[in-house]
C-alpha positions, 0 to 999 in steps of 0.5 A: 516463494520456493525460490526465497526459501532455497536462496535463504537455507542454502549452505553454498555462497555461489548458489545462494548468490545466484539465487539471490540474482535470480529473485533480484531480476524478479522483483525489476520485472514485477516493479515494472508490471506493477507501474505499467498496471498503475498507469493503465489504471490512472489512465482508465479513471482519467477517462471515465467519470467516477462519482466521489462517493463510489467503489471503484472497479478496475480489469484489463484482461493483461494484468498480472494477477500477482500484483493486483493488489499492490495496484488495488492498494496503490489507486486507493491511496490516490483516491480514497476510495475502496479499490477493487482490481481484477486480473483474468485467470487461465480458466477464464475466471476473474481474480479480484483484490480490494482495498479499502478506507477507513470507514467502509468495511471491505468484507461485509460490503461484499457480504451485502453485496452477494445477499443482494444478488448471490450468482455475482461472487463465486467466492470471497473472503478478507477483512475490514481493510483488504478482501479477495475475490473471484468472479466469471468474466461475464459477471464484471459489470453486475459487480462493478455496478452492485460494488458501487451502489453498496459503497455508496450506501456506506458512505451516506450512513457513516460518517468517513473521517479522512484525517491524520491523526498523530501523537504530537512532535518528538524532539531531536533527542527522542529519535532513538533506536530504544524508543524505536524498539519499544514501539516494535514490540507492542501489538497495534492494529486498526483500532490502536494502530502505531504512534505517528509523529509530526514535526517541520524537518529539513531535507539535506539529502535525497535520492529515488531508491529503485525508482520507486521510493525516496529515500532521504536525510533529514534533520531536525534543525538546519544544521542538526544531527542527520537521521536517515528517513524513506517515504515509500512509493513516492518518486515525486518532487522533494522540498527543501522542508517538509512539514511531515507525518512520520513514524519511528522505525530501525533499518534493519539493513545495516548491522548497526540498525540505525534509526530511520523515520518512515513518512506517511505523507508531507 
């Protein structure tokens, strides 16, 4: 973070731009940490059976405590299951981050978790979606064990509603950056969260964006107007149409900040 502010408030281009090289390299690195971390912990479920009603509990004594959770994040998209990763610290402690679905508060989950048995956690704190956490090493399996049984608890008295709710379609002539402004400046959130669209589109153009994500040109007919649209941590196969949930945003990249729909899924 020090080193984002300093490249941002620096009055000199050549230090600012080596800054900025510097924060470039950074981020490759913790890209490639962070889909060497996923793959390690895709693998691990691959080999364990894993109830669908189950938390799920990942470690591996070399990851990278920075990123744990964008790999809790990223397995929980996968599986719609609650996600909780663990790097190891310098003190030999266990620095854990969740996420979780709709339907199961992550917070109070660990709330019931430290009443059942309070020498598990040592701290916590978080909200209905993402939680953080610390635990000594010697306490994983006890956790992993009371994570489970508690989410499954949650599951059989609530009810786990796994669908896509959207606002309908918009038509071409509605993808504006005034519509897209006036969403921004609303406040949404868990409850009243943002407007998504569906609606049948034609890929013209894609292409991966740091390996990672996809970018894309769409259009709503096959010859029509061609809107600009990504679809983040996504590097898979691309049809031709995608009949697709998306929200309308601007890309704040360009100074002429055009439109860009962002794809939730298809």
């Amino acid at each position: 973070m020090k080193l984002g502010i300093e490249c941002l408030i620096s009055s000199h281009s050549q230090i600012a731009m080596k800054l900025a090289e510097e924060l470039d390299q950074l981020n490759v690195e913790r890209r490639h940490i962070e889909g060497k971390m996923k793959d390690q912990a895709l693998k691990i479920l691959d080999d364990i059976e894993t109830k669908v009603d189950a938390g799920v509990t990942l470690f591996d004594p070399q990851w990278h405590s920075g990123v744990v959770g964008i790999l809790a994040s990223r397995v929980k998209e996968k599986l719609n299951r609650p996600v909780i990763a663990f790097a190891l610290e310098k003190n030999g402690a266990l620095k854990g981050s969740g996420r979780s679905i709709q339907g199961i508060h992550l917070r109070d989950v660990l709330d019931t978790l430290t009443k059942i048995d309070p020498n598990v956690i040592d701290k916590f704190g978080g909200h209905a979606m993402a939680a953080g956490l610390t635990i000594q090493s010697d306490q994983l399996e006890r956790f992993s064990e009371l994570f489970n049984d508690v989410v499954t608890g949650e599951f059989k008295k609530n009810v786990i509603d796994n669908s896509i709710y959207v606002d309908g379609p918009l038509e071409e002539e509605d993808t504006t950056s005034g519509l897209a402004q006036e969403i921004r400046m609303q406040v949404w959130g868990q409850a009243f969260p943002e407007p998504s669209f569906r609606n049948e589109l034609y890929v013209r153009t894609h292409r991966l964006l740091n390996e990672t994500h996809t970018k894309l040109q769409i259009s709503f007919s096959p010859n029509g107007a061609l809107i600009d649209a990504i679809r983040f941590n996504f590097n898979d196969a691309v049809p031709d149409v995608i009949n697709c949930v998306y929200r309308l945003d601007i890309n704040d990249f360009f100074d002429h900040k055009p439109v860009q729909l962002i794809i939730e899924t298809w």
